[in-house]
N, C-alpha and C positions, 0 to 999 in steps of 0.2 A: 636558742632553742625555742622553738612555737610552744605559746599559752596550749591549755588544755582546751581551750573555748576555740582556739584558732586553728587545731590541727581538726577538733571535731565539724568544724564549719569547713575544713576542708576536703574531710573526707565525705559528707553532707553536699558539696559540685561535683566533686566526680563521681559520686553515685549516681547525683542528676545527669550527667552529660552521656554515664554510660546507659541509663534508662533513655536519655533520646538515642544516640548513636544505638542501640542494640535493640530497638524496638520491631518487632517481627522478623529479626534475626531466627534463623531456625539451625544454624550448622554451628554446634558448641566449639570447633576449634576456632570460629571469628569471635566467636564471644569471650572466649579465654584470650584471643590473643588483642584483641581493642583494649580490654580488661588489663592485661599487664602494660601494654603500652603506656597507657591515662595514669593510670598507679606510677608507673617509672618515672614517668614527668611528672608529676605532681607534685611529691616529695625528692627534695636534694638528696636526701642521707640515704634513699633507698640506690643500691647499686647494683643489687638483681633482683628482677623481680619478674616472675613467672609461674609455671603449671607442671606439678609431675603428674601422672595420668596412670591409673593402675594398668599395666598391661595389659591386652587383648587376651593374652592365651597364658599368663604368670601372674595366676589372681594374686601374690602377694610380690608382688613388685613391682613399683614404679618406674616410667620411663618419662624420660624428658618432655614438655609441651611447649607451646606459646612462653619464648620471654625477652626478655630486656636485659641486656650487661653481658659480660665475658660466658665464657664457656660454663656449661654447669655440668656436673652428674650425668651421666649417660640413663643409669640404671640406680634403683636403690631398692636394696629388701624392705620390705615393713619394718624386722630386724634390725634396720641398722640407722641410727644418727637421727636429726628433729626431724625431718621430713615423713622418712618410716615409723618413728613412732605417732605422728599426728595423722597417718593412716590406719595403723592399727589399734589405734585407743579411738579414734574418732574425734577428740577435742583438741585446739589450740593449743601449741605448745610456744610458749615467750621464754624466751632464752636471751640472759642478756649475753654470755659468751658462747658463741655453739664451741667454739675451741676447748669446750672444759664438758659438755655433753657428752655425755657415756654414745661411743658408738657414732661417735662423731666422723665423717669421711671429707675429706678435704674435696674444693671445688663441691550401741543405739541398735538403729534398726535399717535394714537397706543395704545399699552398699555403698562404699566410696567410690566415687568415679575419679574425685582428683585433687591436689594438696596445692594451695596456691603459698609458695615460697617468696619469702621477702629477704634479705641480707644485705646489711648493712657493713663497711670499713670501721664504721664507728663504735665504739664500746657502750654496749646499751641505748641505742639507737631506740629503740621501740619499747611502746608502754602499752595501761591499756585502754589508751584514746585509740593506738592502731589497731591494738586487738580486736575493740567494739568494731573501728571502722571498716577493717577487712573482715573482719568477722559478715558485718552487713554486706559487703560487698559478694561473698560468697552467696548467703540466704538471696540478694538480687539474682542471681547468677542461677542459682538455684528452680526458680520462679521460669527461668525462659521457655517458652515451648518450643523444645528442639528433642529430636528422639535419642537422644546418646542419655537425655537424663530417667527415661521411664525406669520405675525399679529404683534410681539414688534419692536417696536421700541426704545425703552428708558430701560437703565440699569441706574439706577442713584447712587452717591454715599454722603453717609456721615460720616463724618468726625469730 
């Protein structure tokens, strides 16, 4: 398992790579999906990793975005499992078993526009050097000038 000094200097290049690759980027689904691509390679132990996106017309459910790895979630209520709850509370949620999460489903101020999902095979995969580093990677993400974000202010992630 990567030092604490080595996964944060890792997630410190792909932040850099996706501030070049994404610079005057203006259409938030390239951005979300270069964004899960870089994250997916980057780390071994991530084995999906992607975007659920509050629905257009079902402000409290999530649908599928930009990802990496097997099939995920079509839909998800805010109601239900890590993902819905990291849109309806608005903060981070680090779970090290989601299989033991209430509401678990197999496969502030603003609004949420979208929950960037990381899952791993491995049993407590992620700490909180990923927290911080996707945590930043969102507030990057955040920053883009593209119009799907006027009005958000929260990318949240879970984990």
């Amino acid at each position: 398992k990567a030092s604490r000094e080595d996964k944060a200097n890792q997630y410190a290049a792909v932040q850099e790579r996706l501030q070049l690759l994404l610079d005057g980027e203006q259409n938030f689904t390239a951005c979300m999906a270069t964004t899960a691509c870089e994250l997916h390679h980057a780390f071994d132990y991530y084995h999906w990793t992607g975007f659920y996106c509050v629905c257009s017309y079902k402000k409290d459910e999530l649908v599928i975005g930009p990802y990496q790895g097997h099939l995920g979630c079509l839909r998800i209520p805010f109601t239900q499992g890590v993902c819905g709850a990291a849109a309806l509370t608005r903060t981070t949620q680090l779970v090290p078993d989601v299989t033991k999460f209430p509401g678990y489903k197999p496969a502030h101020q603003g609004r949420v526009l979208a929950v960037l999902d990381m899952d791993s095979d491995d049993a407590a995969a992620f700490d909180r050097e990923d927290q911080q580093g996707l945590e930043a990677m969102c507030d990057m993400l955040a920053q883009q000038d593209v119009p799907e974000l006027v009005g958000a202010s929260a990318l949240n992630t879970a984990l």
